[in-house]
N, C-alpha and C positions, 0 to 999 in steps of 0.2 A: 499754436500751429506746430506739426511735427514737419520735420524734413529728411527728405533720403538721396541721398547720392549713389550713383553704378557708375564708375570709370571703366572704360571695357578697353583690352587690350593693353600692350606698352603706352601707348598714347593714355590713353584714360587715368593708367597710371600715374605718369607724369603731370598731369593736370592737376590730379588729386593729390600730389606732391606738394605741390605751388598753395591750394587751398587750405593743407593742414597750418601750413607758416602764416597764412592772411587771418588764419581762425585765430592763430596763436597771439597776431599784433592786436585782433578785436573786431576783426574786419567781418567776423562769421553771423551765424543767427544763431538762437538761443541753445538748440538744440539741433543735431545731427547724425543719422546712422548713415554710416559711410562703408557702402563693398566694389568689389572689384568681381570683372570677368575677365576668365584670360585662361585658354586650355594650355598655357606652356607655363604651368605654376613656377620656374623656376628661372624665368624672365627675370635678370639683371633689374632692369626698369620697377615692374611688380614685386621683387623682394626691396628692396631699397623704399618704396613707400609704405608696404608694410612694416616695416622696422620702425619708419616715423610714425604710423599708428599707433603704435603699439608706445612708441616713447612719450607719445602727444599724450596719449590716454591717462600712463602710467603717473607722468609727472602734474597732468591735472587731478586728477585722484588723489592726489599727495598735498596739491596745492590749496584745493577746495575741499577741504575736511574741517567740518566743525567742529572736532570732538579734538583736532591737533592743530596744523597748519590751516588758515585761512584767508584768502585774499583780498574778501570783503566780496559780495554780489558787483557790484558797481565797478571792478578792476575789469578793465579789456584783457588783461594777461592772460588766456587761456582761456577767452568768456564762452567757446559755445564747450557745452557738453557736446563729446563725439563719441558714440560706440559702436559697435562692428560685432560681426560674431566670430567667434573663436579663430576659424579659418576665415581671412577677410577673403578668399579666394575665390568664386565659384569656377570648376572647373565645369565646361558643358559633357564633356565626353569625362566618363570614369573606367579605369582600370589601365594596365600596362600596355604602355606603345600602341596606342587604339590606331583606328584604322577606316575611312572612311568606307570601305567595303567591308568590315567590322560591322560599323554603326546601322547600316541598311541593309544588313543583312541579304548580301549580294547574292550570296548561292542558293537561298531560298526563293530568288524574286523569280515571276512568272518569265517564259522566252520575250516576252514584247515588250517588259520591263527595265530586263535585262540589256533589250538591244537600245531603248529609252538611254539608261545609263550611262552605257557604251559611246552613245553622240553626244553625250556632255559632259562626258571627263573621261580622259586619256588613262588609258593600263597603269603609270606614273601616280597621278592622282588618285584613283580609288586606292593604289596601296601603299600611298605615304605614310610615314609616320607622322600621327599626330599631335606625341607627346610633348612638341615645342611648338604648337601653334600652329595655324592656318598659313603659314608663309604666304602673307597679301592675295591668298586665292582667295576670297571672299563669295566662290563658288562652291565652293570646297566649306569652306562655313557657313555660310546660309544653307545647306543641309543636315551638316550635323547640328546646328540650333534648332532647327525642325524637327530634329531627332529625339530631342531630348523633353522629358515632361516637365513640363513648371508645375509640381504639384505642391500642396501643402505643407506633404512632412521633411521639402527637402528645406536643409536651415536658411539660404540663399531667400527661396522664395516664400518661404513662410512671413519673410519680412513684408514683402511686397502684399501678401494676403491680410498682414495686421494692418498696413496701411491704408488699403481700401476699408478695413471695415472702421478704423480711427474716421476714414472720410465720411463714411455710411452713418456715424452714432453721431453726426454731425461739427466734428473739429476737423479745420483745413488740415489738409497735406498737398506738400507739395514734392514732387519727385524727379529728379533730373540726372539724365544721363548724359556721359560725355565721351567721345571717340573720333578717331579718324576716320576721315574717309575713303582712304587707298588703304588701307591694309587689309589684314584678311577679316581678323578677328574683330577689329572697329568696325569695317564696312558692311558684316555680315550682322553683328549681334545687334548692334544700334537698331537697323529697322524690327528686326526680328523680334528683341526682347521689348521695345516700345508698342509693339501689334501685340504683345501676350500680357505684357499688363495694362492696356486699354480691350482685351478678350476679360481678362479677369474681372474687373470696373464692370462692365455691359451686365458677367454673368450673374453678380453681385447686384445689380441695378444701383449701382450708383451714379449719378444725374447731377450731383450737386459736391463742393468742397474739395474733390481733389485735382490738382492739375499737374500736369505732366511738360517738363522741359526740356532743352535739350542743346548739348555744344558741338558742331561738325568742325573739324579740322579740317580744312583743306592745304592739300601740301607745302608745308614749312622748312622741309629738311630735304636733302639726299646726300650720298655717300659713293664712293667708290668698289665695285666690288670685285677682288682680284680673280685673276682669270684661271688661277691653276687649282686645281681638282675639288671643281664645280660643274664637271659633267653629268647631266645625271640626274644633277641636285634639284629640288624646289624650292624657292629663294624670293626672296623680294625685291622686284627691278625696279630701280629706280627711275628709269627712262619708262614705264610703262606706270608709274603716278597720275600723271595728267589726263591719261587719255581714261583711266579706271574713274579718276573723278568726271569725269568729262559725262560719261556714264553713267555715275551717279548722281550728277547734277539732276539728270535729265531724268529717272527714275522718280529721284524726288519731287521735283516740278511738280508731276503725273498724280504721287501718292500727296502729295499736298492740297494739289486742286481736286482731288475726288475726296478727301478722307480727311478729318482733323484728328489726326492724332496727339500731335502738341498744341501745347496752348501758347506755346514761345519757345522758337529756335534761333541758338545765337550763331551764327558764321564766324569762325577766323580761317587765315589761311598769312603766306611769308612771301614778299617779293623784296632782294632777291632770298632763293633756297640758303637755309643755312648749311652749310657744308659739314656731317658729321667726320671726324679722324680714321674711326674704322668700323668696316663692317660685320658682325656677326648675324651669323642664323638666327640665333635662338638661348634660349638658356642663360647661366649666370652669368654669362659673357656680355650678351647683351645688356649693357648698362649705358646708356646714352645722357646726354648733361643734359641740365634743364634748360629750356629755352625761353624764349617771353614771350611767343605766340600763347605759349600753353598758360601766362600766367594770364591774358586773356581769357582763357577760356574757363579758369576758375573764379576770377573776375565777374564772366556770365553769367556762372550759377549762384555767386553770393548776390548778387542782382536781383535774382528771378526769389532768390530763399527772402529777402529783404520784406518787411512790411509794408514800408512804403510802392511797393511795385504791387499796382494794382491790376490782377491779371483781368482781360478783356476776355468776352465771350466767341473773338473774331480771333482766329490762328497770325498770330504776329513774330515775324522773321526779323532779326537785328544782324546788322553787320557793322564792324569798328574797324577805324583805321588808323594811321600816325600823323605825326605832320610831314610836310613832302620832304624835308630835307635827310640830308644820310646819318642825322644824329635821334639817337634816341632818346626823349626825356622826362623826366615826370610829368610834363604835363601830357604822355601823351597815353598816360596810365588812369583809364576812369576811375573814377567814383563808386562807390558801389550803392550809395542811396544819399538822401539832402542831408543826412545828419552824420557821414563815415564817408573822411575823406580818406581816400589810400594814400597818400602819400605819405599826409602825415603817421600814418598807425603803422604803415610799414618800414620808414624811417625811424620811428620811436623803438619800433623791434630792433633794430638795426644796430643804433646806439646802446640800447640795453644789452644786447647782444654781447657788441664789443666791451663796454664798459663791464659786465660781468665776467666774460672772459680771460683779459686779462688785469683786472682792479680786484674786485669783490670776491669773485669766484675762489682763487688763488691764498687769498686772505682768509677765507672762511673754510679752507681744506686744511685736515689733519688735528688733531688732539690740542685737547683744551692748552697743551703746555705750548704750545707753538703760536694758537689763535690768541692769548692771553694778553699777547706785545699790545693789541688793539683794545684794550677794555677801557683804557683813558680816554677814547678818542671817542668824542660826541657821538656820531652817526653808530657807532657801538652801541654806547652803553644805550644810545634811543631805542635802539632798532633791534640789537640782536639781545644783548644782555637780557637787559629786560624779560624780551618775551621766551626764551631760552633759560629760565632762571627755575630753578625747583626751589618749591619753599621748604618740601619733604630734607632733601640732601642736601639745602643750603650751598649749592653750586650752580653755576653755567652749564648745561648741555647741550652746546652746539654741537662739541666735536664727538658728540655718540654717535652709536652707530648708525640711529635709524636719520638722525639731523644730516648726517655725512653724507647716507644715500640720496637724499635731498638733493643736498647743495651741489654733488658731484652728478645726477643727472640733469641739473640746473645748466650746468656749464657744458655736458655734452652736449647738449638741445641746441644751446648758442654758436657753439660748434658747427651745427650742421645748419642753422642760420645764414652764420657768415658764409660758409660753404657753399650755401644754395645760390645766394644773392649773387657770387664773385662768380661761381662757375657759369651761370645763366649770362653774366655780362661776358663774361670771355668767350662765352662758348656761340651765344646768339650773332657777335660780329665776326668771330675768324673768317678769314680767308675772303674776307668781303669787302668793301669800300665803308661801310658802316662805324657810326661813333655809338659808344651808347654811354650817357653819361648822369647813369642813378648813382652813384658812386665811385671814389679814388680806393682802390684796396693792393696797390701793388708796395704799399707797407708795411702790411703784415698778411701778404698771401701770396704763395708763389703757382704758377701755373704749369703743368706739364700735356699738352695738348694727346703727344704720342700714349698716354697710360689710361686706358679708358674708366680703372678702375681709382687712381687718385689723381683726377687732373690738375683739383685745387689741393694744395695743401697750404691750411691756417700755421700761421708759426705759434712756435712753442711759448715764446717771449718773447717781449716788445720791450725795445729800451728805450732812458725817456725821451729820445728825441721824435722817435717812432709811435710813442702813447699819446705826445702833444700836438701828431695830427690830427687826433680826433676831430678840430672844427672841420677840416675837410674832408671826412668821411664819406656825407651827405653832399653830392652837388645844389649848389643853387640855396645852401643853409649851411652855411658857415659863421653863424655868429656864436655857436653852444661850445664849448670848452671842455673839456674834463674837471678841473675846477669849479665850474658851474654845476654840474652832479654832484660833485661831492660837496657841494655847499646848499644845493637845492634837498639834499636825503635827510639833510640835518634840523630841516627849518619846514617838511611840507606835510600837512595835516594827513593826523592817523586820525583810518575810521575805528568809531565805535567796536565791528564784527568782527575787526581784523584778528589775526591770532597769529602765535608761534614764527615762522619764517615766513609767512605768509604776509606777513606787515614789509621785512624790509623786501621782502620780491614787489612785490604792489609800488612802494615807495620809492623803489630803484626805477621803475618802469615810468614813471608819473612826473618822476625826475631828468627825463629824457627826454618830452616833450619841447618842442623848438618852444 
């Protein structure tokens, strides 16, 4: 089975954020090509998860190598393959500060056309600049997506062309897009690019094996937006969310009852709004924390990618909710199929996480003359010695260069782990009545709400009294210890394929398990 992901917009983005970490605990399907749509390429939100692309990629590549580092098939640590194309981006409009009177080439349109135009976008509108996005006009995007060709030789949709015909030579695919419903860029592209590749599917005559999913956001957030020198401007109001969905609800209904074009839509949406700290337009500014509506909505799609979800010939809509009370907790985190419980694969990231971060990670950085103090010590010589040993040089090479690059993007990844996990619990209850309680991290992570670009900061070191909380890391699973890892690394079966660092990443991971 092949599977494709489109996050469209900031929202999409952030979803696809959440789903690269679920991939990473095991939570994913075997395979995945994962892009992004979003005309304000340089969206906070959309560079931030391309960066984890690109780090998911890089460090699985390194991890699953036969001919070096190997994890074994059977390791959850990084188990789906994810690739992308070079630019994970697609932008719809190409070229500098485009322009929706640009794109329709306004001065060429006939007078009746023209007056057409005229009653459904304001002087403002036809000549904003588009180079940061639809600002939630979603009028304003469902035009320039009409504008644009899906053809073959563009890299974006070429993907979507190998797809259908993988479906056509008779292997499932399965294809799932995910965005908001009030913004511009979510609210426009989603229906739009869902109609163009079920136009491609028809024109292709494909009938059979591929199916098309999909995750609506309904409003989860809003923000304040200050009043001075925003005259003028084009912006996304926050007080006009609900009535845009309200709209879209009702659209959808309509293109639902007349038209299948998904085979499964999953709903979430946030009562109460979570309050973002500040607001930006647009651009690298905009970087927004992650929230747990959106870890829903990747949730959805590893659902829909799952084997055991058996898709139906009848168009099937799902919606999730919590328990009633004001706390949040794992159990109110599905499943993604009978055999991948999230909780556990995302707690086992979790612990590994930390435990590499500050135990292993720290240990296995810098030259053989430094990591040497550890060659006594069992889980050593089991794990790293060994597979780390040349017979050629009669030495250890952990601490070469290419072993180093390893171990040191090993530990950023954990990094941005811990990162995600804390910033999403702090940032989903601010300023709200709400508890959420997947985790205790105010041990080794400090929160700054006001800095939109480092809210969480992981600490540098943890001293022992602070490393010994690790049983309570995990709410609700407090019986694991740090001495229980480092007893469990020493004693728990290497497979056969394992190889190189590949054996003790595996066996670190494996040893986390509640």
């Amino acid at each position: 089975m092949k599977n494709f992901i489109i996050g469209i917009g900031g929202t999409g983005a952030k979803c696809l954020e959440h789903l690269l970490h679920c991939c990473s605990a095991g939570l994913g399907p075997k395979n995945l090509w994962a892009g992004m749509v979003d005309q304000d390429e340089a969206n906070g939100n959309v560079s931030r998860t391309k960066i984890l692309l690109s780090k998911y990629m890089n460090l699985r590549t390194s991890l699953r190598n036969e001919a070096g580092h190997d994890l074994a098939k059977d390791s959850n640590l990084f188990k789906t393959h994810i690739t992308a194309n070079n630019d994970a981006v697609w932008l719809p409009l190409k070229g500098a500060d485009p322009t929706l009177e640009e794109v329709i080439h306004y001065e060429l349109l006939k007078p009746e056309v023209k007056g057409l135009m005229d009653c459904l976008y304001d002087p403002d509108e036809l000549k904003q600049n588009l180079s940061e996005g639809f600002r939630a006009r979603p009028n304003i995007g469902a035009a320039a997506m009409l504008a644009t060709t899906a053809n073959e030789d563009d890299p974006f949709w070429s993907q979507v062309y190998k797809a259908i015909d993988a479906a056509r030579g008779g292997e499932e695919v399965r294809v799932f897009i995910i965005s908001s419903i009030f913004g511009g860029t979510g609210a426009s592209g989603f229906p739009n690019i869902a109609r163009r590749i079920k136009q491609i599917q028809k024109e292709k005559n494909v009938t059979s094996n591929f199916h098309l999913g999909g995750a609506l956001m309904l409003p989860y957030f809003n923000y304040e937006v200050p009043e001075e020198n925003m005259e003028g401007e084009l912006y996304a109001k926050p007080e006009e969310f609900l009535d845009q969905t309200k709209g879209a609800l009702q659209y959808y209904a309509k293109l639902f009852e007349y038209d299948k074009i998904f085979d499964q839509v999953y709903v979430t949406g946030w009562d109460p709004l979570t309050k973002l700290p500040n607001f930006k337009m647009g651009g690298n500014l905009q970087n927004n924390p992650p929230l747990f509506p959106e870890l829903y909505a990747a949730l959805g799609a590893l659902k829909f990618f799952s084997a055991d979800n058996k898709i139906s010939d009848t168009q099937e809509i799902f919606h999730i909710g919590k328990n009633e009370s004001n706390e949040i907790l794992w159990s109110d985190i599905p499943n993604v199929s009978n055999n991948l419980n999230s909780k556990d694969n995302i707690s086992n990231l979790i612990r590994f996480a930390f435990s590499y971060n500050w135990m292993y990670g720290p240990a296995l950085t810098g030259s053989w003359s430094k990591i040497k103090k550890y060659e006594n010590e069992n889980w050593f010589k089991r794990l790293i010695f060994k597979n780390t040993y040349n017979n050629d040089t009669k030495a250890c090479e952990v601490g070469h260069e290419q072993n180093q690059e390893v171990i040191l993007s090993m530990q950023e990844y954990c990094q941005d782990v811990l990162t995600w996990i804390t910033d999403m619990q702090y940032s989903t209850i601010a300023n709200t009545d709400q508890k959420m309680d997947l985790i205790i991290s105010d041990f080794f992570s400090e929160f700054a709400a006001k800095n939109t670009s480092t809210r969480v900061t992981i600490k540098e070191k943890l001293n022992a009294a602070e490393k010994n909380q690790f049983n309570t890391l995990i709410n609700d699973s407090k019986n694991l210890k740090l001495l229980n890892i480092m007893s469990n690394i020493c004693y728990k079966k290497i497979n056969r394929d394992q190889k190189g660092l590949g054996v003790f990443m595996d066996i670190l991971f494996r040893s986390c398990e509640q």
